[in-house]
TIKOL-87991 format. One record per residue (C-alpha): x, y, z. Coordinates in steps of 0.25 Angstrom, whole numbers, plus 5000, padded with zeros to 4 digits. Example, Ala and Ser with C-alpha at 12.3 -4.5 7.8 and 13.67 -1.06 7.14 Angstrom:
BEGIN
504949825031/505549965029/
***
This chain:
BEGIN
532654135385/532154275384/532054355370/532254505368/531054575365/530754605348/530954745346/529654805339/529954885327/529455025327/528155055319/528955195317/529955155306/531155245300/530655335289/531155285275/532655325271/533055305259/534455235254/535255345252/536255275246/535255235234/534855385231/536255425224/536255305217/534755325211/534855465210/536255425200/535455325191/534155425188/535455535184/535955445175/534655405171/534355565167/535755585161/535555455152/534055505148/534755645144/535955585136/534855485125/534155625126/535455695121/536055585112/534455595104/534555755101/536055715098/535455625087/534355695085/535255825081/536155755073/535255695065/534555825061/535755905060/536955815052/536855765038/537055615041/536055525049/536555475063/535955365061/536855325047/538155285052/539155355046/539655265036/538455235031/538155395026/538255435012/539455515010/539355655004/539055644990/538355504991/537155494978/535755494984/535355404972/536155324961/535555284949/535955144943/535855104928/536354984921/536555014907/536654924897/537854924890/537254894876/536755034876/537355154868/538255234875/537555354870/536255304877/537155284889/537555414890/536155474890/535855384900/536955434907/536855564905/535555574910/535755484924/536955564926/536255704925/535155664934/536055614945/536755744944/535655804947/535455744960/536855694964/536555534961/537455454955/537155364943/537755204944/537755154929/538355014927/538054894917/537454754918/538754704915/539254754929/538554634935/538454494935/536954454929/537354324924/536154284914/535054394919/534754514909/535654654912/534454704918/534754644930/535954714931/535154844940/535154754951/536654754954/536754874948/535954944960/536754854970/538054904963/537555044964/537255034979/538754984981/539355104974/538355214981/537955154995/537655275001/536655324989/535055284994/534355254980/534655184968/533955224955/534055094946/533755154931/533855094918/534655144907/533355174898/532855264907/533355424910/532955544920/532055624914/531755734926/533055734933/532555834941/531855724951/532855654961/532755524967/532355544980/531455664980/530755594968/530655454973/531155414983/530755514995/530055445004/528755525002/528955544989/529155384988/527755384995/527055464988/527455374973/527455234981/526355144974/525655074985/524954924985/525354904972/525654784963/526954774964/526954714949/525954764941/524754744939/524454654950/525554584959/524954554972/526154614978/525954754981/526754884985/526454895000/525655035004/526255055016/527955085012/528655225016/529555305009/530555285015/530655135016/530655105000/532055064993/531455014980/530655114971/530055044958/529055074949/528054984939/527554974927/526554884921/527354784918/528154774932/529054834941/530154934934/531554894938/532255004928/531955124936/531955104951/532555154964/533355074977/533655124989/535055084995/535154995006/534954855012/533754845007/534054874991/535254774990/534354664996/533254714988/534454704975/535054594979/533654504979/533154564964/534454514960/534454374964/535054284954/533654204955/532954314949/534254324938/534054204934/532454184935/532354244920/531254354923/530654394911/530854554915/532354494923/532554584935/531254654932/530554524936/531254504948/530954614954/529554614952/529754474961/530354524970/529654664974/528454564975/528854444984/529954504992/529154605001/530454645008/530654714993/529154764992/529354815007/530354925002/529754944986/529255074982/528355084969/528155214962/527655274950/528355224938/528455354931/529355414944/530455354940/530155254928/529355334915/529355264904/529955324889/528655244883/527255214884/527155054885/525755034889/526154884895/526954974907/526055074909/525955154899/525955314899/525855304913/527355264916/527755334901/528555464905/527855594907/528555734910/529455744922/529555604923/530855564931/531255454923/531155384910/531355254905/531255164892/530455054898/530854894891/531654984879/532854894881/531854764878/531054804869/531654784854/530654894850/531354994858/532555064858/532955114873/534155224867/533155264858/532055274866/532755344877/533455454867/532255544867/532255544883/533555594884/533455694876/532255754883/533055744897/534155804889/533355934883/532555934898/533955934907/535155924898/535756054902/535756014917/536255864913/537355944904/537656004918/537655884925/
***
């Protein structure tokens, strides 16, 4: 049987030709590749414009914004009904004027409002914040301030005085007991700003619970909700709601991650020199922003309507045409 001879295959092969059926196909996908790069492009300077040139944040869904008019800062006092009406109405008067001033809103209510079963009235701020945030839940801060206590420079706002971030940095004590004089638990060094939602201050007997500022959010009511355990109610501390949050600003580091303590005279003066607290240190000075009749209300010696007379009537000479306008 005879086989054909094997062609040889030639050392001389035909140039390379590309598939010309590929080359639309590619040259399709790098277009759409350049128009999708140039579309992020465009939607980022969108944003980018829009969040320099409207009023609201892009990122805020809309719901969530403050409507026009909405109080930057409320101030929340439980006043005791056994107190004089006349007493109230200075209080009043004074509250009222200063949150004129700066377009805030003032959330009075009483500790019958809520249900404290055999715990003091004093812990009746607690809900009284959380009741606050429910009426006003686009305002940002919550200034909890007892009855005995009035604005003595209302010329200082919240925010530039207090709570702007660099302004809160600048004040924040840093590795400090958090009970005085020597907690083992201490302020931390490294907190911004910008991430504290509980301003306090001390004395030397403790933290100060009857001048102090909350920041709305998740974090507050959380916060709110833990100081008001009905354990802690019923525990029977010996300073009620005082105690109780001294425990748990010091074992609760999700509390202490987002604590701010500053100088007790920025928001907390006291009307007398009481050497166990501090002393003329934390006794009110000139220009002081507040003032406040430390323990009057426990101490059978002391008479807080009395006490605080004098102190309305030197707010009254210092602003009392512009509080007369108001």
């Amino acid at each position: 049987m005879a086989f054909g001879a094997l062609q040889r295959k030639s050392s001389n092969p035909q140039p390379y030709r590309p598939n010309k059926s590929r080359t639309p196909s590619l040259l399709k996908r790098r277009q759409l590749k350049a128009t999708a790069i140039i579309a992020c492009f465009g939607i980022v300077v969108l944003w980018m414009l829009l969040k320099l040139f409207s009023g609201a944040d892009p990122e805020v869904p809309p719901h969530m914004r403050a409507p026009a008019g909405t109080p930057e800062v409320v101030i929340v006092t439980v006043i005791d009904p056994n107190l004089s009406q006349k007493y109230i109405q200075k209080m009043k008067e004074n509250r009222d004027d200063y949150a004129a001033r700066h377009g805030y809103e003032v959330f009075y209510t009483s500790p019958k409002d809520y249900e404290l079963g055999n715990a003091p009235n004093s812990w009746a701020l607690i809900p009284a914040i959380r009741h606050a945030m429910t009426l006003y839940p686009y305002s940002t801060y919550f200034f909890a301030l007892s009855p005995h206590a009035l604005f003595m420079n209302p010329t200082l706002s919240v925010e530039e005085h207090v709570m702007d971030a660099r302004r809160l940095e600048s004040l924040m004590l840093k590795d400090k007991p958090v009970v005085p004089p020597d907690s083992v638990i201490h302020t931390f060094s490294h907190l911004k700003g910008d991430k504290i939602d509980l301003v306090l201050t001390q004395d030397h007997e403790g933290l100060c619970q009857e001048s102090f500022i909350v920041r709305q959010g998740e974090w507050s009511k959380f916060f709110l909700d833990v100081w008001f355990d009905p354990l802690y109610r019923t525990y029977n501390f010996q300073k009620a709601e005082g105690h109780a949050l001294e425990h748990i600003v010091q074992w609760h580091p999700t509390i202490l991650t987002r604590l701010a303590l500053i100088p007790q005279r920025t928001i907390n003066a006291y009307t007398v020199d009481i050497p166990s607290r501090g002393g003329k240190l934390v006794t009110y000075q000139n220009d002081d922003f507040v003032v406040r009749a430390v323990g009057c209300e426990k101490d059978v010696n002391r008479n807080c309507e009395t006490e605080m007379d004098p102190w309305y009537k030197r707010w009254r000479d210092q602003f009392g045409a512009a509080a007369e306008e108001s």
